[in-house]
N, C-alpha and C positions, 0 to 999 in steps of 0.2 A: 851375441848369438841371437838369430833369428827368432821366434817360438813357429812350429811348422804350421801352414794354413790346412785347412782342410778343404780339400777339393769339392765345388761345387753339388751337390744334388739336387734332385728335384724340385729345387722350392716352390716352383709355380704349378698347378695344373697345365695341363699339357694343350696350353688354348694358340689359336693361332698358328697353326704349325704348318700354315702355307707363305707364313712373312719372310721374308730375305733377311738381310743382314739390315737391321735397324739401327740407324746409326742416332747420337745422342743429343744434337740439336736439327734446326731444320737448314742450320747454314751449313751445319756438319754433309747434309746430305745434298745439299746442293753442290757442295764443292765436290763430292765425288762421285756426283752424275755427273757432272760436268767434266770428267775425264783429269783432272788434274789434282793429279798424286803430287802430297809433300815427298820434296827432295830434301829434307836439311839433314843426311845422312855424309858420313866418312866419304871424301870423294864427288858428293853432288856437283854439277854445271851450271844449277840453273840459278838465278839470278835472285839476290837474297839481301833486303833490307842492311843498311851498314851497321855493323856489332859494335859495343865497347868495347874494347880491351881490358880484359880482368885478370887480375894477380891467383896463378894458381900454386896450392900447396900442398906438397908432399908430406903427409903425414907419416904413412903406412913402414912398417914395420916386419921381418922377417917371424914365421907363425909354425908350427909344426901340426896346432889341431885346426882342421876342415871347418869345425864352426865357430870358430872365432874371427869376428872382423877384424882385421887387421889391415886392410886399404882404407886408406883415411884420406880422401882429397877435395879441400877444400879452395873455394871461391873466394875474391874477395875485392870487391872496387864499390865504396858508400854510393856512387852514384847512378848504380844499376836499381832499376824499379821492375826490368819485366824481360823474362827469357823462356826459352823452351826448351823441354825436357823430352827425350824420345826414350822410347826401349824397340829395339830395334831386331829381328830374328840373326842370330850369327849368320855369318857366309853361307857355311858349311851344312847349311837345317836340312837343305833337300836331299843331306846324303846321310842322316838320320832315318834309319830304318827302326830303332829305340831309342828310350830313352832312359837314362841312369840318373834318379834324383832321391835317394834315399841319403838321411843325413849319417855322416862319419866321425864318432864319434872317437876313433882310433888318435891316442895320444892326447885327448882332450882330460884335463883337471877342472870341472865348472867348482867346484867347492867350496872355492872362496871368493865366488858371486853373491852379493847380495840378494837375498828372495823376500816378497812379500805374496801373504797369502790371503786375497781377498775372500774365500770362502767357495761356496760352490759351483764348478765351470756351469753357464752360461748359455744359453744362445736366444738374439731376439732382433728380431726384424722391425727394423726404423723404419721402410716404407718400400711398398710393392706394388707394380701395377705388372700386368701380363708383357709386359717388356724389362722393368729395370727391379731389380730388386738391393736395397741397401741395408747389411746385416750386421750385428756387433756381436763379437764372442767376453766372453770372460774364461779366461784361463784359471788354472788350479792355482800358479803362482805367475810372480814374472818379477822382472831385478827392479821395476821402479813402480812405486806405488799407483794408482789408477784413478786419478783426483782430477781428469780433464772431461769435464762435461759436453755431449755432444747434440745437438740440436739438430731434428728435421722438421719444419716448420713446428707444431706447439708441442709436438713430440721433444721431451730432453729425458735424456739415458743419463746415470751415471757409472763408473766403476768397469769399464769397455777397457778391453785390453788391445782390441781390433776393430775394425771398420772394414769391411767388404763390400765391394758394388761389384754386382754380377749384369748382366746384359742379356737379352733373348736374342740367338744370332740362329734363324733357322728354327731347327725342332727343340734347342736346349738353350740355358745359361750357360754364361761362361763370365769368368770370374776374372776381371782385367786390370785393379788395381784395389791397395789395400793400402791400409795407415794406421800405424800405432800410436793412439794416442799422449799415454807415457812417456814418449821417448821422442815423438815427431819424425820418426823413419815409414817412409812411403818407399811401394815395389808396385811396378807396373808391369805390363806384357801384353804382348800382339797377341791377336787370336792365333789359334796354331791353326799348321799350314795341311793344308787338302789332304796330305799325305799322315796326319798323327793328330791324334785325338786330344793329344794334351798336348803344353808346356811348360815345364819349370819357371817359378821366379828362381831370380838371381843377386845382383847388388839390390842394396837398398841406395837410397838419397836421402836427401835433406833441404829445406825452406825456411830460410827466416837464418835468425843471431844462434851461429853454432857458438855452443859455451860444454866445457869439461866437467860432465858433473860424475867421475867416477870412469867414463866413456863420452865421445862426443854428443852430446843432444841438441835440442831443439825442445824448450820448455814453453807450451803452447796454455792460454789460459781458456780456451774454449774452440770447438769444431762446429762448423754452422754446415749441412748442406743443403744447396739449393738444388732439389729434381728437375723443376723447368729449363734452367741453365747447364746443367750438371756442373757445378763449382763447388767447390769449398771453397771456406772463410775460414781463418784462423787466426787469433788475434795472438800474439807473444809474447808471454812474461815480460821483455826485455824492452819490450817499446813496438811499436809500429805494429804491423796487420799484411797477409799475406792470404793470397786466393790461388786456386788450382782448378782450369776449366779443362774438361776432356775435350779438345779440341779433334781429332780422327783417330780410329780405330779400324785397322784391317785386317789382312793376314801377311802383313809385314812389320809392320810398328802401330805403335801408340806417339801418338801425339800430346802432349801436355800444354798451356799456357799457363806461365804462374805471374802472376803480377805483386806487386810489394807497396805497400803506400805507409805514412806516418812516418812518426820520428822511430826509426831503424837506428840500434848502435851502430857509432860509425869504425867500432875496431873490432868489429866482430866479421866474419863470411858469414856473407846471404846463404851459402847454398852449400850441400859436401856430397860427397859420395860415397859411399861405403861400402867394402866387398873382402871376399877374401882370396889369397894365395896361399896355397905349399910349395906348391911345383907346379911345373910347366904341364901333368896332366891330371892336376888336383887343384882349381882354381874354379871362382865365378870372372874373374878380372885376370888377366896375363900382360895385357901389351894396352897402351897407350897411343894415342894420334893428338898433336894441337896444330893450330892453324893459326899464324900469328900473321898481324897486319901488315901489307905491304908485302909478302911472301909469297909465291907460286906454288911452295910445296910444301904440304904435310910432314911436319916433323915424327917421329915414331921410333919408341922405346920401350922397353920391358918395364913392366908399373913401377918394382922394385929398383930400378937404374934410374927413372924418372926424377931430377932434382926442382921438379918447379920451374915453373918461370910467366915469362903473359902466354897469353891466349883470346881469340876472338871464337872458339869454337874448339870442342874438347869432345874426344871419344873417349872409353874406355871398354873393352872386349878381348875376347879371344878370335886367334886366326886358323886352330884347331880344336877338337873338340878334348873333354876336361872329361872325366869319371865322376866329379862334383857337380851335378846340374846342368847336364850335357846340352840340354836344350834352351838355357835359360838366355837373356836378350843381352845386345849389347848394352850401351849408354851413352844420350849424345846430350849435350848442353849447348845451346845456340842461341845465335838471337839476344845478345844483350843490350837491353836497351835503356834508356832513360823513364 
C-alpha cells in the first residue's frame, strides 16, 4: 500500500505569474516549441527507434482490499540498459467532469504489515528556485525502515520516506512525480487537463534488480538529484546504478528516460510495475496491451488473464473509468534498448 501524497501547496511565493508552462530542460523546451509531441503511446504511427524484446511477468494476484498492490508485472532481459516510462491521461479524462480518489479501506486487514516508527512526521525542502521545487516528507510510520540517504548537491537528508518534485506551470505548482526511498516505488502524472484542476496518481513502478523482501522492492543505497538536468541517480544495493531524467511534461503525459549502467544482477528484472485490481470498477490497472516483434497488432487482455510472455512495448490501464483513482494515468514502457 501506497502512504497518501499530500497535494501540492503554496510552497513558493507567488513570483512570476505571467510564465507559461516551464518546461525542465532547455532541450525539453525546444522539442516542444518545435511542435513535435511524443507519440510512444498504445496505438502510436509514428516512427520509433528499434526495441529489445523483453521477457514479461505475471506476478499479480486476485485482491479483495482497494489498497493492496496486488499487480505485480515484471520486466526482464540482462541486456537492456535504457527505456522509457510514460503516465499517460486515460482515454476517457475529457468526459471527467469529477474526480473520485479517496483511499478504500473497505475489506482491507493492514495488521499484520510491518511498521517502523521513525519519530516525528516531517516536512523539508532539498531545493527551490521560483520554478522547481524538491521536497522530502517523513511519515509517522511506514513498513520499511528509512536508511536511504538522499542528496541535492551538498545538501544530504536522512530518514525521507518521500521525495516530491513540483513544477511552476502558470500561477502554481504542481506536483508530477514522486519516490519512495524505502521501497524504490516511483508514480508519475501528466499535468491535468484545461478541464480539472487535479489528478490522481495511480500504479507505481520500479528501476533497477527487483528482489522479494516481504513485497517486491528495489533496495537503493543512495538518491542523488541533479536540478540542472533534472535526473536522479540511484546507485542499488545489488550492484550496478540507474538514472531517471524528466524528459516532457504536458497535459497528456510525462515522459521519463531511465538509463541503467554497471554490473546489474543478471537474474533479476530491471523494472516492475505495480497497481491494484478488485473489479472491473475498482481498479488503478484493469486491461493490458503488448506489442511483440514482427506483429501488426496489439495483443490485449485483462491484467488478471494476462499469462506473460515477450514484448517490445507494454501498456497497462483502464478503457473505463474505476471509483478507485478515476483520473489516475495509464503506463507505457518502451523503448528498450542496449
Amino acid at each position: 500500500m501506497r502512504h497518501f501524497v499530500a497535494e501540492p501547496g503554496r510552497l513558493l511565493p507567488a513570483l512570476l505569474l505571467t510564465l507559461g508552462v516551464f518546461m525542465c530542460s532547455s532541450e525539453i523546451s525546444q522539442a516542444q516549441n518545435a511542435g513535435a509531441p511524443d507519440q510512444t503511446v498504445l496505438g502510436a504511427h509514428n516512427k520509433k527507434p528499434p526495441s529489445l524484446t523483453v521477457k514479461v511477468e505475471n506476478h499479480s494476484e486476485p485482491e479483495v482490499c482497494a489498497e493492496k498492490d496486488n499487480i505485480d508485472i515484471r520486466f526482464i532481459n540482462p541486456e537492456v540498459r535504457s527505456f522509457r516510462v510514460q503516465a499517460v491521461h486515460p482515454a476517457y479524462i475529457a468526459t471527467l467532469k469529477e474526480d473520485l480518489a479517496l483511499p478504500d479501506f473497505t475489506d482491507c486487514d493492514m495488521s499484520g504489515d510491518p511498521v517502523f516508527n521513525p519519530g516525528q512526521p516531517r516536512q523539508v525542502t532539498l531545493y527551490e528556485t521560483p520554478w522547481i521545487s524538491i521536497v522530502g516528507q517523513v511519515y509517522p510510520s511506514f513498513w520499511r525502515p528509512a536508511d536511504v540517504p538522499v542528496r541535492v548537491g551538498d545538501r544530504v537528508e536522512n530518514g525521507l520516506h518521500l521525495i516530491q518534485v513540483y513544477q511552476r506551470i502558470g500561477q502554481r505548482m504542481e506536483e508530477m512525480l514522486v519516490v519512495y526511498p524505502p521501497d524504490g516505488y516511483w508514480r508519475a502524472r501528466p499535468l491535468p487537463p484545461a478541464h480539472m484542476g487535479w489528478t490522481a496518481y495511480g500504479s507505481s513502478f520500479m528501476i533497477g534488480p527487483v528482489t522479494m523482501e516481504g513485497r517486491p522492492v528495489v533496495a537503493l543505497k543512495e538518491i542523488r538529484f541533479d536540478p540542472e538536468t533534472m535526473t536522479f541517480h540511484f546507485p542499488f544495493r545489488d550492484g550496478g546504478e540507474g538514472s531517471l531524467k524528466l524528459d516532457k511534461l504536458d497535459k497528456d503525459h510525462i515522459s521519463l528516460e531511465v538509463r541503467l549502467s554497471g554490473n546489474l544482477p543478471k537474474d533479476k528484472p530491471f523494472a516492475a510495475l505495480r497497481s491494484m485490481y478488485v473489479t472491473d470498477i475498482n481498479n488503478d490497472v484493469s486491461r493490458v496491451a503488448f506489442r511483440q516483434a514482427g506483429k501488426t497488432r496489439w495483443g490485449e487482455e485483462h491484467v488478471l488473464d494476462y499469462k506473460g510472455g515477450e514484448a517490445n512495448e507494454f501498456w497497462a490501464g483502464r478503457y473505463w473509468p474505476s471509483r478507485h483513482n478515476m483520473s489516475s494515468p495509464d503506463m507505457t514502457f518502451s523503448r528498450f534498448g542496449k
